[in-house]
MMTF fields as JSON, N, C-alpha, C and O atoms, coordinates in Angstrom:
{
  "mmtfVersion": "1.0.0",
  "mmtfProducer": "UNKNOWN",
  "numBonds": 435,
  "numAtoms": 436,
  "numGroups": 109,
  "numChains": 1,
  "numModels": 1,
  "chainsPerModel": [1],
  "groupsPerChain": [109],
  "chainIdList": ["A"],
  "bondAtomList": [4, 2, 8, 6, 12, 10, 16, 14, 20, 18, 24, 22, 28, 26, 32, 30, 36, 34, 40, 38, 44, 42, 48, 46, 52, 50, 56, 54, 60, 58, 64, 62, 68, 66, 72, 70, 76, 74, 80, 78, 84, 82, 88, 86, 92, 90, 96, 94, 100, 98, 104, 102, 108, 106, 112, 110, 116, 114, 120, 118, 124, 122, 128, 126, 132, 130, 136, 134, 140, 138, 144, 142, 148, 146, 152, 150, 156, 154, 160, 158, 164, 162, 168, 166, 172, 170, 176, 174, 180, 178, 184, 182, 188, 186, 192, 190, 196, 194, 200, 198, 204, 202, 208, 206, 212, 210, 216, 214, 220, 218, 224, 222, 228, 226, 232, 230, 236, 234, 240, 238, 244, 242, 248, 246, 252, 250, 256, 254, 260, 258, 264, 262, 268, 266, 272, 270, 276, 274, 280, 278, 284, 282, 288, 286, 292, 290, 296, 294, 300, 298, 304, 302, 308, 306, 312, 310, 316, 314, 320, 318, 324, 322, 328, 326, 332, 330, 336, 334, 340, 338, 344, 342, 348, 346, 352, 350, 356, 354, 360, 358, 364, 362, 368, 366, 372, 370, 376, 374, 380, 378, 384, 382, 388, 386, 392, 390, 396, 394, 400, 398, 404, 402, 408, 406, 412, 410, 416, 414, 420, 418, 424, 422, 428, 426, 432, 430],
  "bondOrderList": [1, 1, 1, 1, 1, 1, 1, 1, 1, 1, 1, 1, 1, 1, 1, 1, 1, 1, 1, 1, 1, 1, 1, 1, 1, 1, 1, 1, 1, 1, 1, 1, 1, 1, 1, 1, 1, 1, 1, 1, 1, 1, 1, 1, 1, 1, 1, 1, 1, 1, 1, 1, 1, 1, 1, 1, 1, 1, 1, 1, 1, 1, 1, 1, 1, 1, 1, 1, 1, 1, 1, 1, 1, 1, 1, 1, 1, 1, 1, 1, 1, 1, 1, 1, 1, 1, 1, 1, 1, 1, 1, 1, 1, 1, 1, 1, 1, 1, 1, 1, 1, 1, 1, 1, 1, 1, 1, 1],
  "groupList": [{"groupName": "UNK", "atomNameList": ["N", "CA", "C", "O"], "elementList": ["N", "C", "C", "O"], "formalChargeList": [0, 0, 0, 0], "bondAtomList": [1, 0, 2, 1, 3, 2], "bondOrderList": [1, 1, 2], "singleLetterCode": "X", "chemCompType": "L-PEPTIDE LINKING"}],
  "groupTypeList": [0, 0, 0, 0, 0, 0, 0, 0, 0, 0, 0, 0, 0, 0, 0, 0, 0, 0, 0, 0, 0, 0, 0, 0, 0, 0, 0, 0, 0, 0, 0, 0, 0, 0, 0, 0, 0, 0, 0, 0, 0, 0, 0, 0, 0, 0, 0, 0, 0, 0, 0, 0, 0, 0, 0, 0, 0, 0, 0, 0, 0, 0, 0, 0, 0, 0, 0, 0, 0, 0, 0, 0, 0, 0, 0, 0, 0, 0, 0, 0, 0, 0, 0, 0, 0, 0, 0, 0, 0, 0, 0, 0, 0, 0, 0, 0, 0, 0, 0, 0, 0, 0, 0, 0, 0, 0, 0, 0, 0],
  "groupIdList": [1, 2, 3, 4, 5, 6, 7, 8, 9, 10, 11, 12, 13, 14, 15, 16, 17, 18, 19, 20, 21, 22, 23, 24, 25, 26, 27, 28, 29, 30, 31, 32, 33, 34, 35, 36, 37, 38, 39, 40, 41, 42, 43, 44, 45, 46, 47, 48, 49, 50, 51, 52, 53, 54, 55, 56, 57, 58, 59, 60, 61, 62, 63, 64, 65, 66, 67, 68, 69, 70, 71, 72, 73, 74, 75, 76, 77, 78, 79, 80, 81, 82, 83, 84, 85, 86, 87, 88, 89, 90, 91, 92, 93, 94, 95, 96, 97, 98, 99, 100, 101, 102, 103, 104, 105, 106, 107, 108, 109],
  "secStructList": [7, 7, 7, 7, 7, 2, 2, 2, 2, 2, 2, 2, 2, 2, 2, 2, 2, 2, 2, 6, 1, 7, 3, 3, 3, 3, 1, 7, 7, 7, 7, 6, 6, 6, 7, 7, 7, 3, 3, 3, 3, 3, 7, 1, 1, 1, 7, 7, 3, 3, 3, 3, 3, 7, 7, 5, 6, 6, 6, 6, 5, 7, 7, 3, 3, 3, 3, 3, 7, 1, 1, 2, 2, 2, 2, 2, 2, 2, 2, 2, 2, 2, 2, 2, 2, 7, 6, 6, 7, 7, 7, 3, 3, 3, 3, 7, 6, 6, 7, 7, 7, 7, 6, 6, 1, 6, 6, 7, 7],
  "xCoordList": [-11.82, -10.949, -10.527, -9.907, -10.784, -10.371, -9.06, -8.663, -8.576, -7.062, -6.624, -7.2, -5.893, -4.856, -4.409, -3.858, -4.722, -4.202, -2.754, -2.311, -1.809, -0.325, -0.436, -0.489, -0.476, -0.265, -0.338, 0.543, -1.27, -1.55, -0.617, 0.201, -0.395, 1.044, 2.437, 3.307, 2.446, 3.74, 4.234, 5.35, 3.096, 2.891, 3.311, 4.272, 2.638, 2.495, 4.241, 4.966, 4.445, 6.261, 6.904, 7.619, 6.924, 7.948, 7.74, 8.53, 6.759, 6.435, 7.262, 8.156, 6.701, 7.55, 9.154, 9.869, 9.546, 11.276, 11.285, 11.569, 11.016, 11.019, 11.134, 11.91, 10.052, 10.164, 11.521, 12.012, 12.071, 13.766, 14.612, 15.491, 14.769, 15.348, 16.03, 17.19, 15.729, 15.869, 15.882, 14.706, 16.865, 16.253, 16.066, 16.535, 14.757, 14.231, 13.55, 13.384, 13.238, 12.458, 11.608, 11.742, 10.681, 10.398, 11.102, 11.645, 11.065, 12.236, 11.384, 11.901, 9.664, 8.857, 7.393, 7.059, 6.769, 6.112, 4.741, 4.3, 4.388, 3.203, 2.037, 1.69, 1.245, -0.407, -0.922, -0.932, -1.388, -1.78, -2.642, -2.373, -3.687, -4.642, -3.691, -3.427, -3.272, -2.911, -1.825, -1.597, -0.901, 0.47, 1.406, 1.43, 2.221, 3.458, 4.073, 3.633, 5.015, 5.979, 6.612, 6.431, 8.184, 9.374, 10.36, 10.346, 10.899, 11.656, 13.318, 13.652, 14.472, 15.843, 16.093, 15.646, 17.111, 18.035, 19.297, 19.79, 19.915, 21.173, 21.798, 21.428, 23.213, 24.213, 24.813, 25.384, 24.818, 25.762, 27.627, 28.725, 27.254, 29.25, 28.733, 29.183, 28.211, 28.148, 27.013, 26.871, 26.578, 25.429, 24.261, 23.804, 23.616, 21.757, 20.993, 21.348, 20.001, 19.214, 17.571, 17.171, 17.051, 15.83, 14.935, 15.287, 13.777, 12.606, 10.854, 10.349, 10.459, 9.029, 8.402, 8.982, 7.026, 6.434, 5.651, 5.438, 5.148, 5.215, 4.424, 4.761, 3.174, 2.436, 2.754, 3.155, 2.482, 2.991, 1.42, 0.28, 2.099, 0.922, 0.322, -0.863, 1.236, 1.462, 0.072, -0.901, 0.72, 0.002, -0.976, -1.838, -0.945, -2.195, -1.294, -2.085, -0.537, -0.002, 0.982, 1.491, 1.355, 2.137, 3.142, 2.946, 4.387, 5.631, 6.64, 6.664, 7.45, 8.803, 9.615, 9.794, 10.204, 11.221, 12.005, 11.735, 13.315, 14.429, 14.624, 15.058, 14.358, 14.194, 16.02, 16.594, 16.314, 18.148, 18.997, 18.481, 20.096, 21.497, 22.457, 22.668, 23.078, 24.628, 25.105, 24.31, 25.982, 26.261, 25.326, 24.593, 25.012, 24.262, 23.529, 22.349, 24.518, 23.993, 23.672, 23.693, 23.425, 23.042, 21.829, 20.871, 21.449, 20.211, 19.622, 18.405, 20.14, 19.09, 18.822, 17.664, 19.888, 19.307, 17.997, 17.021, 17.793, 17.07, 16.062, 15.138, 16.017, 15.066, 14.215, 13.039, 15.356, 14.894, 14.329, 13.217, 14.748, 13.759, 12.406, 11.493, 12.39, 10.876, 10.019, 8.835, 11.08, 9.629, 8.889, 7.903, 10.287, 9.921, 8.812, 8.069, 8.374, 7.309, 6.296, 5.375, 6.303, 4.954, 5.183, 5.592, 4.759, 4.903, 4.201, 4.446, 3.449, 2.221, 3.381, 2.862, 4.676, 5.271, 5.584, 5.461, 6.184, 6.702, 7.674, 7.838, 8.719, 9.962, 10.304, 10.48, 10.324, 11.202, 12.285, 12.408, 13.296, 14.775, 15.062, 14.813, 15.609, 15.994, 17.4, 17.799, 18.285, 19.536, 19.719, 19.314, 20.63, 21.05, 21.817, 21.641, 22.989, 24.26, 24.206, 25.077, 22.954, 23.222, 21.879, 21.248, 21.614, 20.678, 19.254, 18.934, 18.646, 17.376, 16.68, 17.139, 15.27, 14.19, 13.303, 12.87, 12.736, 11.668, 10.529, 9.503, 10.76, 9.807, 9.346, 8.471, 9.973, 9.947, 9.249, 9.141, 8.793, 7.808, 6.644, 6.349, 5.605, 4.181, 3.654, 4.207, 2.978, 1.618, 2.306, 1.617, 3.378, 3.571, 3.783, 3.942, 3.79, 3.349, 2.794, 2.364],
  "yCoordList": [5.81, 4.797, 5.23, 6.292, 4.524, 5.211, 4.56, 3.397, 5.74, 5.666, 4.913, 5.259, 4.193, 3.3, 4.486, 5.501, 4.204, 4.605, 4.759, 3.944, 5.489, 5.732, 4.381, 3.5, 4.009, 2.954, 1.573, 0.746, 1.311, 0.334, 0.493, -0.426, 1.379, 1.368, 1.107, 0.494, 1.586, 1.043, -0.281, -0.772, -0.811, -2.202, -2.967, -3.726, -2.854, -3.271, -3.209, -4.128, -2.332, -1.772, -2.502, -3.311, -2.527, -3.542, -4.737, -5.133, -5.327, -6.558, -6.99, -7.829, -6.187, -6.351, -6.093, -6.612, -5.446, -5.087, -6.412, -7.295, -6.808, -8.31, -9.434, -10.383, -8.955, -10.633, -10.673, -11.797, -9.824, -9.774, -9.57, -9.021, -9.991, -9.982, -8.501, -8.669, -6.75, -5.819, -5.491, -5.301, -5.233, -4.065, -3.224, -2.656, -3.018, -1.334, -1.595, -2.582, 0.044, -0.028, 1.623, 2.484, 1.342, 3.153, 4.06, 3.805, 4.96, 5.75, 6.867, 7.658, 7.229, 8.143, 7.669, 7.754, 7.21, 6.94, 8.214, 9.097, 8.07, 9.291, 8.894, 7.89, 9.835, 9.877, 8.585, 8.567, 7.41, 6.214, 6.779, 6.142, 7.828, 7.535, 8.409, 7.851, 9.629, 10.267, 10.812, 11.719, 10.44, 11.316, 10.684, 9.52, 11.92, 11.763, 10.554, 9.934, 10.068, 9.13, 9.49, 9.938, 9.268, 9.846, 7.702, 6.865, 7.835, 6.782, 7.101, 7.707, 6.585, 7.151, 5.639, 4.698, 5.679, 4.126, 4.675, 5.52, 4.105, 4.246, 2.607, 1.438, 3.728, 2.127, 1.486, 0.458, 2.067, 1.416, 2.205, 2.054, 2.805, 3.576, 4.975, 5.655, 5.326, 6.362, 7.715, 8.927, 6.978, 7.614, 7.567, 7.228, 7.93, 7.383, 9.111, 10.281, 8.356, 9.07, 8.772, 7.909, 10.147, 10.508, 10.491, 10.886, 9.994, 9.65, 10.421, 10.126, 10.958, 11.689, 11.394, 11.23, 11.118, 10.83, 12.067, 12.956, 12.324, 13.554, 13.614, 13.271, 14.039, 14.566, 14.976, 16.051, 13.952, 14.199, 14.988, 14.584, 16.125, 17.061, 16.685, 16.818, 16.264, 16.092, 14.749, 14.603, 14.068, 12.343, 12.376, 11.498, 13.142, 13.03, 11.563, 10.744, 11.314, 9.886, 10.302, 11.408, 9.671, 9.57, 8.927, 7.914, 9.236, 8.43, 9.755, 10.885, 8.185, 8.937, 9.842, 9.93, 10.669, 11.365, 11.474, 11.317, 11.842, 11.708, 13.556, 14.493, 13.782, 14.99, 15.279, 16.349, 14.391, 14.893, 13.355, 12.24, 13.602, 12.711, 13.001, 14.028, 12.109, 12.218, 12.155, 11.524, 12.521, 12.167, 11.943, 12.901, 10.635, 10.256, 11.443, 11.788, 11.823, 12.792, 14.249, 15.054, 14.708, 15.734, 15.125, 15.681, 13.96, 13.679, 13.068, 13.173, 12.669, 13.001, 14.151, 14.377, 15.411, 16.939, 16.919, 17.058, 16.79, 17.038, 16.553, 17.347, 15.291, 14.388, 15.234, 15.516, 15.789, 16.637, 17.625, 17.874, 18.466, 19.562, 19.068, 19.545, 17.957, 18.083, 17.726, 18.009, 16.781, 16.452, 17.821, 17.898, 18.973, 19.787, 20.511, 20.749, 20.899, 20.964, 20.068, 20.548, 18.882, 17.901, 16.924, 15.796, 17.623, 16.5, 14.867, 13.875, 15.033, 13.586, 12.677, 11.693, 12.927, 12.162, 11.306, 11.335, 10.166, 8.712, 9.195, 10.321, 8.11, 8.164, 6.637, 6.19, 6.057, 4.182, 4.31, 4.894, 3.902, 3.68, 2.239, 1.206, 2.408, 0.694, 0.819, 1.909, -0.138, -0.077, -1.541, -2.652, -1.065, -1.683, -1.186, -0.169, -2.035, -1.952, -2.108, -1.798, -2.684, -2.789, -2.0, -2.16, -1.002, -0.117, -0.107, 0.658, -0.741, -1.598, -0.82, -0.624, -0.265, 0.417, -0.481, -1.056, -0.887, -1.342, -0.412, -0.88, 0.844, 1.91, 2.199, 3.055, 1.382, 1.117, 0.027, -0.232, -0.557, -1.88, -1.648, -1.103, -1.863, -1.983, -1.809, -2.749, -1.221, -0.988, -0.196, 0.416, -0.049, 0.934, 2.455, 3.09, 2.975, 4.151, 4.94, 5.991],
  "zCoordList": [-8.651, -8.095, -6.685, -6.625, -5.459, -4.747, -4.08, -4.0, -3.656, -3.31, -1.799, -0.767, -1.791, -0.487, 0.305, -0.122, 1.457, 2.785, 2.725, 1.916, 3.261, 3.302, 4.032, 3.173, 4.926, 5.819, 5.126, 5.364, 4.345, 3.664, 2.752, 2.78, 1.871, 1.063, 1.397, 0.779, 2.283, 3.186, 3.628, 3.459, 4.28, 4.648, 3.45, 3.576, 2.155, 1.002, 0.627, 0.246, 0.791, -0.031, 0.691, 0.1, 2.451, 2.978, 2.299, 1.442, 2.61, 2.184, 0.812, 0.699, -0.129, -1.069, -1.074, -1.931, -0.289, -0.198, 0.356, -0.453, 1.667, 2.497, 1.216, 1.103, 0.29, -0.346, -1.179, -1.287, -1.668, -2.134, -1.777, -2.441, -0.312, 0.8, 0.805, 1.181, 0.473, 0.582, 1.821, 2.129, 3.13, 4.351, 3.797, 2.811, 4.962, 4.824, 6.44, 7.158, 6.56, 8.149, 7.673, 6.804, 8.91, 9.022, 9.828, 10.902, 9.337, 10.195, 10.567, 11.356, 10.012, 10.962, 10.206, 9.024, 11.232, 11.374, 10.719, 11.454, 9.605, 9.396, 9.586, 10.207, 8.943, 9.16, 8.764, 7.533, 9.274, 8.364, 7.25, 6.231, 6.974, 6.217, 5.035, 3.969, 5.281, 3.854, 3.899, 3.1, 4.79, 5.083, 3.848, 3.448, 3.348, 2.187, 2.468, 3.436, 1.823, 1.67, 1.019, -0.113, 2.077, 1.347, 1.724, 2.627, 0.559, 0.515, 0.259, -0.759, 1.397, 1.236, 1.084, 1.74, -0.19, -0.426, -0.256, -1.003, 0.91, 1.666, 0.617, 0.503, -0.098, -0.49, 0.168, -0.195, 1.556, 2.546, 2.178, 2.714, 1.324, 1.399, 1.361, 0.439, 1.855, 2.373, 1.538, 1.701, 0.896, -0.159, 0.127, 1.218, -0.899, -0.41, -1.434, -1.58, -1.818, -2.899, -1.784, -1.002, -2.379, -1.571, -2.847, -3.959, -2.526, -3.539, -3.052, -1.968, -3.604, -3.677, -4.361, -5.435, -4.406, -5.207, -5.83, -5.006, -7.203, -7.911, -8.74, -9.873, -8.51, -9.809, -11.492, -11.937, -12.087, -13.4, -14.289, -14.518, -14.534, -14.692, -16.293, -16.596, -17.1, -18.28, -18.586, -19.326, -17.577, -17.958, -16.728, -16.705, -15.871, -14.686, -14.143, -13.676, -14.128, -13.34, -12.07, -12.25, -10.848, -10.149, -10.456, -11.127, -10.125, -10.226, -9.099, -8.61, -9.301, -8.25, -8.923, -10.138, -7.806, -8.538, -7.496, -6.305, -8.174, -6.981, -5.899, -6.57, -4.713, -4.522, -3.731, -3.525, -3.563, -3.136, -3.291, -3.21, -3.479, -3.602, -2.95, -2.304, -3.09, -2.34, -0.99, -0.294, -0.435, 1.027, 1.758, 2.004, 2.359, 3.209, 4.519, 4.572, 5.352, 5.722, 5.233, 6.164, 4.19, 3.643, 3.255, 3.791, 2.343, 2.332, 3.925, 4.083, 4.67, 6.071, 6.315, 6.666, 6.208, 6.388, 5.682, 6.419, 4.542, 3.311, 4.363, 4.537, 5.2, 5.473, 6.166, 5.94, 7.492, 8.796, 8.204, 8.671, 7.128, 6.123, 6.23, 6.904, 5.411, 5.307, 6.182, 6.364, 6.929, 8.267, 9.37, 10.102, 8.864, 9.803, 9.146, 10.098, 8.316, 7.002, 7.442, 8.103, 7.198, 7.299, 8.125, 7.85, 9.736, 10.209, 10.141, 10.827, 9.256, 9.046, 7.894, 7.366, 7.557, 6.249, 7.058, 8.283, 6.113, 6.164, 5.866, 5.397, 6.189, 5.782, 6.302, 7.435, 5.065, 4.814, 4.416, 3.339, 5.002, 4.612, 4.225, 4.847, 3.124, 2.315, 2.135, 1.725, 2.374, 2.589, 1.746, 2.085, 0.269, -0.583, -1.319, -1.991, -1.249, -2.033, -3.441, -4.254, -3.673, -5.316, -5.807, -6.851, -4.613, -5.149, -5.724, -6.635, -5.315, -5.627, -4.612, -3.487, -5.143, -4.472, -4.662, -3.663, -6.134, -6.329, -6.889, -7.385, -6.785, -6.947, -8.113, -8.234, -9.409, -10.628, -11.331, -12.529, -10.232, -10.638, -10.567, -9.504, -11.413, -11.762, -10.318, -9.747, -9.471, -8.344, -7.499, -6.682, -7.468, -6.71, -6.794, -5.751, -7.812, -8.524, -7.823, -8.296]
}
């Protein structure tokens, strides 16, 4: 099976945040063909949870997992961590109060 471009996934995720009227934006621009994706959902009061996506060794499947919480700016530290690590990652910020990623729905896995 072969695998979607980071870029094409992305495109794909706004789109879908867009169609439930979710903001989100990119906030770094990565590698289009295979760079990470990191996803931060800011609640707007001052929070925000950081999302990775994660080899599930068990089931051979991908899914998210949450890699930091809590004060908004401590998970941007977290952010600046890893970009300084890989510079080729994504990073989409979705900003919702009632906390809605989407990252839990069927294709985006």
């Amino acid at each position: 099976m072969p695998r979607l471009t980071a870029r094409f996934w992305v495109d794909a995720y706004l789109t879908r945040l867009r169609l439930h009227d979710i903001p989100a934006f990119v906030v770094a621009h990565g590698d289009d063909t295979g760079g990470a994706v990191l996803i931060k959902l800011a609640t707007l009061d001052g929070a925000a949870v950081l999302f990775q996506r994660s080899f599930d060794l068990a089931t051979g499947e991908r899914r998210w997992v949450e890699l930091a919480s809590g004060p908004e700016v401590d998970v941007d530290a977290t952010v600046s961590r890893q970009r300084g690590f890989d510079p080729d990652i994504w990073v989409i910020e979705v900003e919702d109060r009632q906390g809605r990623h989407l990252l839990d729905e069927e294709g985006l896995g």
